[in-house]
C-alpha positions as CSV (number, residue, x, y, z in Angstrom):
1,X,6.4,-11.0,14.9
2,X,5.2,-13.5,17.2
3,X,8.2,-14.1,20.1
4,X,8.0,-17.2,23.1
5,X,8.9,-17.1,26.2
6,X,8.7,-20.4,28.3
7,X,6.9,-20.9,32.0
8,X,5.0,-23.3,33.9
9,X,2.1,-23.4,35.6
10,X,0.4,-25.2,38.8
11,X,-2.1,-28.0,39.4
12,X,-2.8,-30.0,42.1
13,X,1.0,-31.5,43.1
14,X,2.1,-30.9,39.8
15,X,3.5,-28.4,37.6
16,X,3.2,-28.4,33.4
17,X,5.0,-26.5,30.9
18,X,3.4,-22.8,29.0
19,X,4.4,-21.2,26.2
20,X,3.8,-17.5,26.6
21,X,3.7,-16.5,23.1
22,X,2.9,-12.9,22.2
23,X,1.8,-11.1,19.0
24,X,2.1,-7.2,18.3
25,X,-0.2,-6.5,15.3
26,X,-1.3,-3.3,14.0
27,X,-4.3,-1.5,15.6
28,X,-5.6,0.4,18.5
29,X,-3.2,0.1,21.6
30,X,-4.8,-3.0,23.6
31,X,-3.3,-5.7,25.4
32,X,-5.3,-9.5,25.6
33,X,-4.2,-12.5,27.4
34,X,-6.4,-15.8,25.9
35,X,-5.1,-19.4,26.8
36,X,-8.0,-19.9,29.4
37,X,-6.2,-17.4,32.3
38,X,-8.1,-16.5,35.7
39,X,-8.7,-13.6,37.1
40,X,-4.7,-13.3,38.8
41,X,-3.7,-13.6,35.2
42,X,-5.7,-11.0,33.6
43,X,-4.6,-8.5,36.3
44,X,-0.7,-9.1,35.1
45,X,-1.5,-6.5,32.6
46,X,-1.8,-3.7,35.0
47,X,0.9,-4.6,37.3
48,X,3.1,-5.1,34.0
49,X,2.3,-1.9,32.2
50,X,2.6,-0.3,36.0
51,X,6.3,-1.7,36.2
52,X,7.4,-0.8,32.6
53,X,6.6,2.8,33.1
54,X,8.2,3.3,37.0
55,X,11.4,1.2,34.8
56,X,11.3,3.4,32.0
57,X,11.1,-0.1,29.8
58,X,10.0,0.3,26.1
59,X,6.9,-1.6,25.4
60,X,5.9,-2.6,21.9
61,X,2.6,-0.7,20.5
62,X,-0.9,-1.5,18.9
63,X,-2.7,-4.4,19.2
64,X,-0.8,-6.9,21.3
65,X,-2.1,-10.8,21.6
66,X,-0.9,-13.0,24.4
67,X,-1.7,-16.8,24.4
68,X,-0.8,-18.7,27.0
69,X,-0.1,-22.6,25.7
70,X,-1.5,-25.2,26.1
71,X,-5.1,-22.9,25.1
72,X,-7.2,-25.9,27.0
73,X,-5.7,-25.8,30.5
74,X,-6.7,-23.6,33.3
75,X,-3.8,-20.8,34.2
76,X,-3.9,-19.9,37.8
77,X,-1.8,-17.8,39.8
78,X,0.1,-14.6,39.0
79,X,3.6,-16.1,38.4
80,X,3.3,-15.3,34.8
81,X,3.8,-11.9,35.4
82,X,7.4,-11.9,34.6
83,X,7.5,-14.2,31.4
84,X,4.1,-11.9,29.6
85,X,6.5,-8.8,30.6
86,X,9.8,-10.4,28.8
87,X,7.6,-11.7,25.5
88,X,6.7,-8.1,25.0
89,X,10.2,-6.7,25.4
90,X,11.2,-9.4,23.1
91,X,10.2,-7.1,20.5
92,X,12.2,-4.5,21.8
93,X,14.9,-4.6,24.3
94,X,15.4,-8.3,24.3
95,X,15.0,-8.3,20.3
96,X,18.0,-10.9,19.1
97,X,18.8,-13.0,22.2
98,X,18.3,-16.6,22.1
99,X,15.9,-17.3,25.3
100,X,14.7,-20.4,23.9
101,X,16.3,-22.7,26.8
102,X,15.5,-20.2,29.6
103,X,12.0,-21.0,31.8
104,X,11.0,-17.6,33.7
105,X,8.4,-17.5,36.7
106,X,7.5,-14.2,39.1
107,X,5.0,-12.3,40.2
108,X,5.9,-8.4,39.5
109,X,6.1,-5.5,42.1
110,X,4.8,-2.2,40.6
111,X,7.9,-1.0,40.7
112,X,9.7,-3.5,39.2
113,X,10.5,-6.4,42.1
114,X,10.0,-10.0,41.7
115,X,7.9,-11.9,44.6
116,X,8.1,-15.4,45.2
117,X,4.8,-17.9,44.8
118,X,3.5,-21.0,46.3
119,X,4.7,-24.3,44.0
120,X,8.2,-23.1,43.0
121,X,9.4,-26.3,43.4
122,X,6.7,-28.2,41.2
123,X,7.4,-26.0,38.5
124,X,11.0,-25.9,38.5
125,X,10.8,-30.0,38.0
126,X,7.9,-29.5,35.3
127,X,10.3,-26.8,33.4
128,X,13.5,-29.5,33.5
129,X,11.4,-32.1,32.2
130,X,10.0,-29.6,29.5
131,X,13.7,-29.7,28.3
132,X,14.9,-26.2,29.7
133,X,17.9,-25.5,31.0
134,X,18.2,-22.4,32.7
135,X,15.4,-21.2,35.2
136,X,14.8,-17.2,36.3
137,X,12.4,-17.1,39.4
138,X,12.4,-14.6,42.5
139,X,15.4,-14.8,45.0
140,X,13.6,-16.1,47.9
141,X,12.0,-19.0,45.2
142,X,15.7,-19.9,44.3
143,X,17.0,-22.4,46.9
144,X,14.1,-24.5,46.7
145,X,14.3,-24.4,43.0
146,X,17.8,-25.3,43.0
147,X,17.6,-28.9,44.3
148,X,16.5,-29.7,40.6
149,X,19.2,-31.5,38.7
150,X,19.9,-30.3,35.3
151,X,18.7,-27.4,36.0
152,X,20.8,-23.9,35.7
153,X,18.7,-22.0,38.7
154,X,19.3,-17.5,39.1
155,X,17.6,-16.2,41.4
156,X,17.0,-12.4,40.5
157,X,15.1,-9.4,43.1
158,X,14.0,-7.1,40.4
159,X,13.4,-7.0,36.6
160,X,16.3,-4.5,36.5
161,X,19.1,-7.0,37.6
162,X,17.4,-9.8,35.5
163,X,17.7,-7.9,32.4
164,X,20.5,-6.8,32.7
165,X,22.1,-10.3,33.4
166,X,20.3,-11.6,29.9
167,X,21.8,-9.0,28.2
168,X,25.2,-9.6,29.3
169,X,25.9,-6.1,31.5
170,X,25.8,-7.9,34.7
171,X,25.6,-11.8,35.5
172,X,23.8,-13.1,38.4
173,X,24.8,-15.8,40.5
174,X,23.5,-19.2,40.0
175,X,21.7,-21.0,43.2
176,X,23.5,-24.2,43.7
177,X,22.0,-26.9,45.7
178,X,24.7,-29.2,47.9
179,X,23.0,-32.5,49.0
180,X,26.2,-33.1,50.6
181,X,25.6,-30.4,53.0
182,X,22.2,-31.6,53.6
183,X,21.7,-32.5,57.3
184,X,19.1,-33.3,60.4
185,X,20.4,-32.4,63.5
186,X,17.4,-30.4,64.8
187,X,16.8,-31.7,68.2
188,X,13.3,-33.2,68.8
189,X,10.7,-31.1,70.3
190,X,10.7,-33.7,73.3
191,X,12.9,-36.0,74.1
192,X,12.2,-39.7,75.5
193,X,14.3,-39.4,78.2
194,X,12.1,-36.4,79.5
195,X,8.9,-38.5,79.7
196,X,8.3,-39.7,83.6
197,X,7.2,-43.6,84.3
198,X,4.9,-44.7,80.8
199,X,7.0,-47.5,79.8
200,X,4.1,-49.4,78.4
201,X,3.5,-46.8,76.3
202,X,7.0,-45.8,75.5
203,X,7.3,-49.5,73.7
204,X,4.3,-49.0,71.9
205,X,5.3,-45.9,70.3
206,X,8.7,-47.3,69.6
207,X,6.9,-50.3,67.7
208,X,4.2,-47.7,66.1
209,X,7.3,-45.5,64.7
210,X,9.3,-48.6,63.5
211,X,6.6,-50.3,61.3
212,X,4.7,-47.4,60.5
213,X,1.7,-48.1,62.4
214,X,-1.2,-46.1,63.6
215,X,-1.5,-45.1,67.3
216,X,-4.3,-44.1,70.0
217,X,-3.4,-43.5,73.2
218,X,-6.3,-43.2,75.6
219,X,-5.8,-41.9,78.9
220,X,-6.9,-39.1,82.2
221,X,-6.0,-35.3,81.5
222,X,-2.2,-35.3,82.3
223,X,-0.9,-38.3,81.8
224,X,1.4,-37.5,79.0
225,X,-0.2,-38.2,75.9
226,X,0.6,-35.2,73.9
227,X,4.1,-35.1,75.0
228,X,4.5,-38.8,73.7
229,X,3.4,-37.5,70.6
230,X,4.9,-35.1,70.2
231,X,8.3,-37.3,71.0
232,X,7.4,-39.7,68.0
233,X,8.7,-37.3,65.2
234,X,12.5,-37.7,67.7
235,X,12.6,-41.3,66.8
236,X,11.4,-41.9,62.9
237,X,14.1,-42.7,60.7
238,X,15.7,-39.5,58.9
239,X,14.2,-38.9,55.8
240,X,15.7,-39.8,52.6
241,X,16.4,-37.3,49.7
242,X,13.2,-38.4,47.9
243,X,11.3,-38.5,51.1
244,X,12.4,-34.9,51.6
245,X,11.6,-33.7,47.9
246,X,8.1,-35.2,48.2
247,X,7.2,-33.7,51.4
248,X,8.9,-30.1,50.2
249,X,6.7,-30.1,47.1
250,X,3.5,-30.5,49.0
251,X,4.8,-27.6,51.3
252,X,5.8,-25.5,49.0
253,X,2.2,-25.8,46.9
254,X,0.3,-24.9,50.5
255,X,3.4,-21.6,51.1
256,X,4.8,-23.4,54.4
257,X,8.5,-22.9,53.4
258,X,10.2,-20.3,55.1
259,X,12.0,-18.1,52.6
260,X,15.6,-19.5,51.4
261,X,14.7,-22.8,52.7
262,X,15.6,-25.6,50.2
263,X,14.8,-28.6,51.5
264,X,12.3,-29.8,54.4
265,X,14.6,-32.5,55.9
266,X,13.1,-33.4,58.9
267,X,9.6,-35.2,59.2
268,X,6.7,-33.1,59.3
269,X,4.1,-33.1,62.4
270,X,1.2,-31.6,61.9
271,X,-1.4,-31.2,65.0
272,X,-4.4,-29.1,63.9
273,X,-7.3,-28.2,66.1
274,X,-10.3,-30.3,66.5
275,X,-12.3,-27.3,65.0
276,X,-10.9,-27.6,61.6
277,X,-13.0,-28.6,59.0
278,X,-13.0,-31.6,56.7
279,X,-11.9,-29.6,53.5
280,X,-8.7,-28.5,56.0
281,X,-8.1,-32.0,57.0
282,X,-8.5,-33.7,53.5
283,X,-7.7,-30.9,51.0
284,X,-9.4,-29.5,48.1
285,X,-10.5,-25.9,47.7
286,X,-11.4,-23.8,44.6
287,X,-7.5,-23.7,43.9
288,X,-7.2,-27.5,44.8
289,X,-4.8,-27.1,47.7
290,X,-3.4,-30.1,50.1
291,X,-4.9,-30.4,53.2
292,X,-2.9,-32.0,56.6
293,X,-3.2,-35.5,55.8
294,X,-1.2,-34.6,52.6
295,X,1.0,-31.7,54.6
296,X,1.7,-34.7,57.3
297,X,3.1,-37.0,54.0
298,X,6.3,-38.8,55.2
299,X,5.8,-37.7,58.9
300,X,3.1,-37.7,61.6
301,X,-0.8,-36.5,61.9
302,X,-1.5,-35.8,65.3
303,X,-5.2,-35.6,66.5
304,X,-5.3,-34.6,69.8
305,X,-8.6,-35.0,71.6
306,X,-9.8,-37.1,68.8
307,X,-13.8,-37.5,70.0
308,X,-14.1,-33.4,69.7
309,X,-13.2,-33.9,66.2
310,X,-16.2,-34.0,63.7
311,X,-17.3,-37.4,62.8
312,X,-17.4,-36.0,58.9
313,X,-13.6,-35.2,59.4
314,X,-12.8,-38.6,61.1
315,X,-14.3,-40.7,58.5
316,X,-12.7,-39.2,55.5
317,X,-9.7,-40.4,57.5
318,X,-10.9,-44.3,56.9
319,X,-9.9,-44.1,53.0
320,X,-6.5,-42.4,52.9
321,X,-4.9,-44.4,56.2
322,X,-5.8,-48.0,53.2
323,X,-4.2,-46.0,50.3
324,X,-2.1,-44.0,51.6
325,X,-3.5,-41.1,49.1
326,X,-6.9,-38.7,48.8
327,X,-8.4,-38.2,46.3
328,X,-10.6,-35.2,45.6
329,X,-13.0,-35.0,43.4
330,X,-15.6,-32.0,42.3
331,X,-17.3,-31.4,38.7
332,X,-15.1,-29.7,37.4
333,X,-11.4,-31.4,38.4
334,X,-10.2,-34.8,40.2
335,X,-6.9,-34.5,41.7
336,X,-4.8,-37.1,43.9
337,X,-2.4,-35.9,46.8
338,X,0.0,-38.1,48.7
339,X,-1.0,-39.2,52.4
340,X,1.4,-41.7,53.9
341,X,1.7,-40.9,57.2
342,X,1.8,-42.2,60.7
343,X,-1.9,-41.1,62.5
344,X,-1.6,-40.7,66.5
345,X,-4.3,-39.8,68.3
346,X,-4.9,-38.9,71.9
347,X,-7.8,-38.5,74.0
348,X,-9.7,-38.6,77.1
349,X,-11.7,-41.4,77.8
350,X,-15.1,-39.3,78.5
351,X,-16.5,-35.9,78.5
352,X,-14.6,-35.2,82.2
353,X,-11.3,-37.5,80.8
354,X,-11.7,-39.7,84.1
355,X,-13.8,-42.9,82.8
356,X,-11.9,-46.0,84.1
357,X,-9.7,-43.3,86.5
358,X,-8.7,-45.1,89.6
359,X,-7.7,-41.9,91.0
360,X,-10.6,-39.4,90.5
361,X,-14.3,-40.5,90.2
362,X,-16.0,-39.7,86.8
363,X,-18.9,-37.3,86.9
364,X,-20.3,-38.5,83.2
365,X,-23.4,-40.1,82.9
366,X,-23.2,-43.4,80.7
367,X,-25.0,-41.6,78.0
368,X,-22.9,-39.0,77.8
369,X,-20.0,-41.4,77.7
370,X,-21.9,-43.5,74.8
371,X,-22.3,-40.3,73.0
372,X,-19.0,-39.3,73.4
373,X,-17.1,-42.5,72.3
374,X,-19.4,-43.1,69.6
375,X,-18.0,-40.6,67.7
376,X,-14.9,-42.5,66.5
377,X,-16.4,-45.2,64.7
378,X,-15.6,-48.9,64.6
379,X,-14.1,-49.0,61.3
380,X,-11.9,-46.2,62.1
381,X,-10.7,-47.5,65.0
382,X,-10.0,-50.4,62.7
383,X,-7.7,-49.2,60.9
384,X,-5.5,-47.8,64.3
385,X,-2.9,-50.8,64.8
386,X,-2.2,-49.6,68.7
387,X,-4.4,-48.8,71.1
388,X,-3.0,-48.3,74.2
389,X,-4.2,-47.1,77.6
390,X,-1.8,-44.0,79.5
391,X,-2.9,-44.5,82.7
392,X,-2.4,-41.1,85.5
393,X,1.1,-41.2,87.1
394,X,2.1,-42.1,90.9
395,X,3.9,-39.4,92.9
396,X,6.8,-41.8,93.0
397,X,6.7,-42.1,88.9
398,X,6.7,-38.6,88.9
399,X,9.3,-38.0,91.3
400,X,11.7,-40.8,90.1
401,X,15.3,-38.9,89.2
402,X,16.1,-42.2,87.1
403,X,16.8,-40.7,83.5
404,X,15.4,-43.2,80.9
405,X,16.5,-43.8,77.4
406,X,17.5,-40.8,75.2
407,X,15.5,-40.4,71.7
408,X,18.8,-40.7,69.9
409,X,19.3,-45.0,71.4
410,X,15.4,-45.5,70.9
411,X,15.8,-44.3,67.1
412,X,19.0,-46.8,66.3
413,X,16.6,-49.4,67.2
414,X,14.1,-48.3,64.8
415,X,16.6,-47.4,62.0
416,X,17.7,-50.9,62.7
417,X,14.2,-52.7,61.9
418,X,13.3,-50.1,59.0
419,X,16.4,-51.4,57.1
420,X,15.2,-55.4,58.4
421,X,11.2,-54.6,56.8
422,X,13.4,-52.5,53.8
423,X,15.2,-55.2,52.1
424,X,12.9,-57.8,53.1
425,X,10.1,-55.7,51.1
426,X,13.0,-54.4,48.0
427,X,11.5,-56.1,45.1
428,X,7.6,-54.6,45.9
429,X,8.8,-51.7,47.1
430,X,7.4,-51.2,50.7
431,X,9.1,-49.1,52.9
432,X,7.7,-50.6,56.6
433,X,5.3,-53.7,57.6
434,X,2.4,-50.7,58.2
435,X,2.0,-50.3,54.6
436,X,1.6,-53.9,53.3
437,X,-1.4,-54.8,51.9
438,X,-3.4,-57.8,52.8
439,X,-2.0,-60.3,50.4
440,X,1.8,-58.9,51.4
441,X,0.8,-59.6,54.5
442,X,-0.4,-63.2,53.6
443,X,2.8,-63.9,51.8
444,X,5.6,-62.0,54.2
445,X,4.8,-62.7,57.7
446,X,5.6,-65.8,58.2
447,X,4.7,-67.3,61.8
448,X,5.2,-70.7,63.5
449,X,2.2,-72.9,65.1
450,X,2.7,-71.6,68.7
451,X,1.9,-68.2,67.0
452,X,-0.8,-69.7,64.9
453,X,-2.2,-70.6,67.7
454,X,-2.6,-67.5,69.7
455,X,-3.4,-66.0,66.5
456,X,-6.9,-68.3,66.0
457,X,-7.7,-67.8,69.8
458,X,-7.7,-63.8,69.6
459,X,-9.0,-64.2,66.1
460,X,-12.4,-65.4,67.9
461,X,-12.3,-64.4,71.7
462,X,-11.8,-60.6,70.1
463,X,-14.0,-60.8,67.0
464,X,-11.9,-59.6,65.3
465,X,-12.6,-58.0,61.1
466,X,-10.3,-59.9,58.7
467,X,-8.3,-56.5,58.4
468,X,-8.0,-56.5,62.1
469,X,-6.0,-59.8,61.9
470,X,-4.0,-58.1,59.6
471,X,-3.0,-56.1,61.2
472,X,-2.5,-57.8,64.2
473,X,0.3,-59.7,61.9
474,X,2.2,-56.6,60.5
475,X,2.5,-55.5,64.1
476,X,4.2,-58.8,65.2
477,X,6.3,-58.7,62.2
478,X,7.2,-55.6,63.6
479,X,8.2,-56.8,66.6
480,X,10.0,-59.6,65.4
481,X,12.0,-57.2,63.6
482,X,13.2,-55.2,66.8
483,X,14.2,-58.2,68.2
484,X,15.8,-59.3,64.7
485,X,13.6,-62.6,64.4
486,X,12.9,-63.9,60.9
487,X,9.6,-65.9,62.1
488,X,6.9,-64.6,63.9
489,X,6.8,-66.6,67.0
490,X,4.1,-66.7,69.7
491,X,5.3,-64.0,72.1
492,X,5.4,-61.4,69.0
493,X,1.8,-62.3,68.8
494,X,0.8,-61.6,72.2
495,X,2.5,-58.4,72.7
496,X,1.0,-57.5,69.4
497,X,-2.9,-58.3,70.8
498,X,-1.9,-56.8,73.9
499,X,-0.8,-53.3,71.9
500,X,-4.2,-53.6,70.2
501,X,-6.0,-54.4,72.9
502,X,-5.1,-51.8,75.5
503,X,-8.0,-49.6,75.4
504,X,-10.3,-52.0,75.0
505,X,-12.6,-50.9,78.4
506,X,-13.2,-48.1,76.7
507,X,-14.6,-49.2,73.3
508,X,-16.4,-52.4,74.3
509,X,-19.6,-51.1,74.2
C-alpha cells in the first residue's frame, strides 16, 4: 500500500511542495529514498530507524520505497526527517487517519525530538499555497511559521506529543500570530541627539534615509562616521508588514532568527568586516545561500572603511545598487535574491586617514594615496548619491552641552516625505525617489528654469555621466519633498550638487 505524506522543500528564497510517498513491498528488510535527495536526506534513515527503536514505534517490514515528489528537483536539507518517519507509520500506527491536508517538516533527534531548520518560513508559505491547511514543524519553527494566513500552524518538541495529538489522545496548541500586537519600539543603537557638532552631515543622512539614497562619508579617524551610521537605521520609516515578511524570509533561509521570533520588525543593519569575501557579500554557495546585500534587504549595508574592502567585492556592488537584486548564477543553478537597501559607507581619506586634515599633517606619499583611493572605482562611486566630507571636531563642538534633535523628530520628517514620494509613485509602485529609474526620473521630477539652470552648469563644470544627473535630480526631488515642494526649484538643486559634491578633493584625481 502506497501512503503520502506532504512537506516542502528549500531553494534559493523559495520553498516548493513534496510528496513523501512510501511503498512497503515484499522482500529483504531495506529502506531507499529516490526523488533526487542529498546526502542530509539519505542520512534520515538512520536517525529515523534510531528514533523508532529509543520510541518503541512499530515500523513496517521488507522492502520499503520512499520517493520524494517532484522526482526532478534537488531535495536538500534534513527537514524531511519527520514526514519519511510518519509515511512509514502510516502503515501502522497512523493506518486510517486522514493526513491529507496536514504539511509536516523536522529534523529528528535520536531519541525522538524535533529540531528546527533554516527556511521555516519559506516553506510554511510554499505548503499554504500547495493547498494545506494544517502545518506540524518544531516548536522553536512555530512562531515564524504562524504569520502565514490560512494556515493552521502546531508547534510540536518530540514525535511522542505529535503523535499523540494526530491520534486524538492529546491536542497541541496551535501557534497564533497577532499582527495587532506587532510593534517597533526598540530604541536605536544611537541616537541623533548623541552625535556632537556634524550638522552638515546630519542633513545629509536625513536626506539619504528619506529618499533612499546611497551615502559616503569621508572623513579623519574620529570624526563620527560610524556612529552616524550606525544612527541611520533610528530614522528610516518603520517597516511595513510585507517589508517585514520579506526581510524575515531571507533571515530565516541564512538561520539569523532567534528562536520564537516571528517577525523581524525593525530594519536590518548589516556591517561586515572588510575581510569578507565576495561570495559573503553577494551570496551563493553550494547550498545557494543569501549573502549581506540580500540579509541588508529593506534596511542598511554598512561598509566601513570601504578602500580596505576588495575591489572584486566592491564591484559586484555596481549591479545590485541599479536592480535592486543579485543574481547568481553557476552551471548547475541560477537563483535571484532581493537587494534593496540603502549602502553607507565610511572611510578615511588615505592610508594614515589625515589626507586634506587641517589638524594633523598626512604622512602618505601621493602614491600611496593614489593606490589607496583607486580602489573604489568611478562607476561605483557613481552610483553613491551623497558624498559628503566629516571633517575632525573643534574642542568647542565637542564640548558644546547644547542637546540637538532626537531621532524620534528627525524620523517624522522622513516619514513625512516617504508618504509625499509614496503616493506620488502609487500607480508604478516605487516606494522612494532612490529607486526610480531613469525614465521615472525623466517623467516625475519636475523642475523650473532657475533649476534648469544650475542643473546644465553642474552638468558640464562637474562632467558629470548621464546617471550622475540622475541622480542629482532624485536627490533634489528629495529635498523638495522635506520641504513639501511640488517643483524642483533652484535651491533643491544646489544643495543636491553640494551633497554630491562634498568629497570631491578626495576623488579628483
Amino acid at each position: 500500500m502506497i501512503r503520502k505524506i506532504r512537506s516542502a522543500a528549500l531553494w534559493g528564497l523559495d520553498g516548493f511542495p513534496v510528496t513523501v510517498e512510501c511503498f512497503a513491498g515484499p522482500g529483504l528488510p531495506n529502506v531507499e529514498i529516490i526523488g533526487l535527495p542529498d546526502t542530509a536526506v539519505k542520512e534520515s534513515l538512520d536517525r529515523i530507524h534510531a528514533a523508532a527503536m529509543s520510541l518503541h514505534l512499530p515500523m513496517p517490514r521488507g522492502h520499503i520505497t520512499v520517493n520524494l515528489a517532484p522526482a526532478d528537483r534537488k531535495k536538500q536539507g534534513s527537514g524531511f526527517d519527520l514526514p519519511i518517519l510518519l509515511a512509514e507509520l502510516s502503515n501502522t500506527q497512523l493506518a486510517g487517519l486522514d493526513l491529507s491536508d496536514a504539511c509536516f517538516i523536522g529534523e529528528l533527534g535520536l531519541d525522538g525530538t524535533l529540531r528546527g531548520g533554516n527556511g521555516a518560513l519559506c516553506l510554511a508559505i510554499a505548503a499554504r499555497e500547495n493547498g494545506a491547511k494544517r502545518l506540524f514543524v518544531p516548536k522553536e519553527n512555530a512562531a515564524e511559521c504562524s504569520v502565514v494566513d490560512g494556515l493552521e500552524v502546531y508547534g510540536a518538541e518530540n514525535v511522542m506529543d505529535l503523535l499523540a495529538h494526530l491520534t486524538g489522545e492529546t491536542p497541541l496548541e496551535r501557534t497564533v500570530f497577532d499582527r495587532d500586537k506587532v510593534r517597533q519600539d526598540a530604541k536605536p543603537a544611537v541616537d541623533f541627539r548623541d552625535i556632537r557638532g556634524q550638522e552638515m552631515a546630519k542633513r545629509a543622512a536625513e536626506i539619504a534615509a528619506a529618499g533612499g539614497h546611497n551615502l559616503l562619508l569621508a572623513g579623519p579617524p574620529g570624526s563620527g562616521k560610524s556612529m552616524l551610521a550606525k544612527a541611520i537605521p533610528g530614522i528610516l520609516p518603520r517597516m511595513s508588514f510585507e517589508e517585514m515578511l520579506e526581510t524575515t524570509k531571507i533571515h530565516s533561509i541564512a538561520g539569523f532568527l532567534r528562536e520564537g521570533e516571528g517577525l523581524i520588525r525593525l530594519r536590518p543593519f548589516r556591517s561586515p568586516h572588510h575581510t569578507m569575501s565576495f561570495v559573503g557579500l553577494a551570496g551563493g554557495g553550494a547550498t545557494p545561500q543569501p549573502g549581506e546585500i540580500s540579509l541588508a534587504h529593506n534596511g542598511v549595508l554598512f561598509l566601513d572603511e570601504l578602500p580596505e574592502f576588495e575591489k572584486r567585492s566592491l564591484e559586484i556592488l555596481r549591479q545590485p545598487l541599479e536592480d535592486r537584486q543579485v543574481t547568481i548564477t553557476r552551471a548547475a543553478w541560477k537563483m535571484t535574491f532581493p537587494s534593496d537597501f540603502m549602502l553607507v559607507c565610511a572611510m578615511n581619506p588615505c592610508p594614515c586617514g589625515y589626507y586634506g586634515s587641517d589638524q594633523k599633517r598626512c604622512t602618505c606619499s601621493p602614491a600611496a594615496i593614489e593606490r589607496y583611493l583607486g580602489k573604489i572605482s568611478g562607476p561605483l562611486l557613481d552610483r553613491i548619491d551623497i558624498r559628503i566630507e566629516v571633517p575632525a571636531l573643534s574642542f568647542e563642538e565637542l564640548n558644546g552641552r547644547q542637546a540637538g534633535e532626537d531621532s524620534a523628530a528627525v524620523r517624522e520628517r522622513v516619514d513625512r516625505a516617504r508618504k509625499i514620494a509614496a503616493e506620488r509613485y502609487r500607480e508604478i509602485g516605487v516606494r522612494c525617489n532612490g529607486a526610480l529609474t531613469g525614465a521615472q526620473t525623466k517623467k516625475w521630477c519636475r523642475y523650473d528654469e532657475k533649476a534648469e539652470a544650475v542643473l546644465q552648469s553642474s552638468f558640464v563644470s562637474r562632467h558629470m555621466s548621464a546617471r550622475g544627473l540622475d541622480r542629482i535630480l532624485r536627490l533634489a526631488r528629495t529635498i523638495a519633498d522635506l520641504e513639501e515642494a511640488e517643483i524642483i526649484s533652484e535651491s533643491h538643486v544646489l544643495e543636491a550638487v553640494q551633497f554630491r559634491f562634498s568629497s570631491e578633493k578626495y576623488f579628483s584625481r
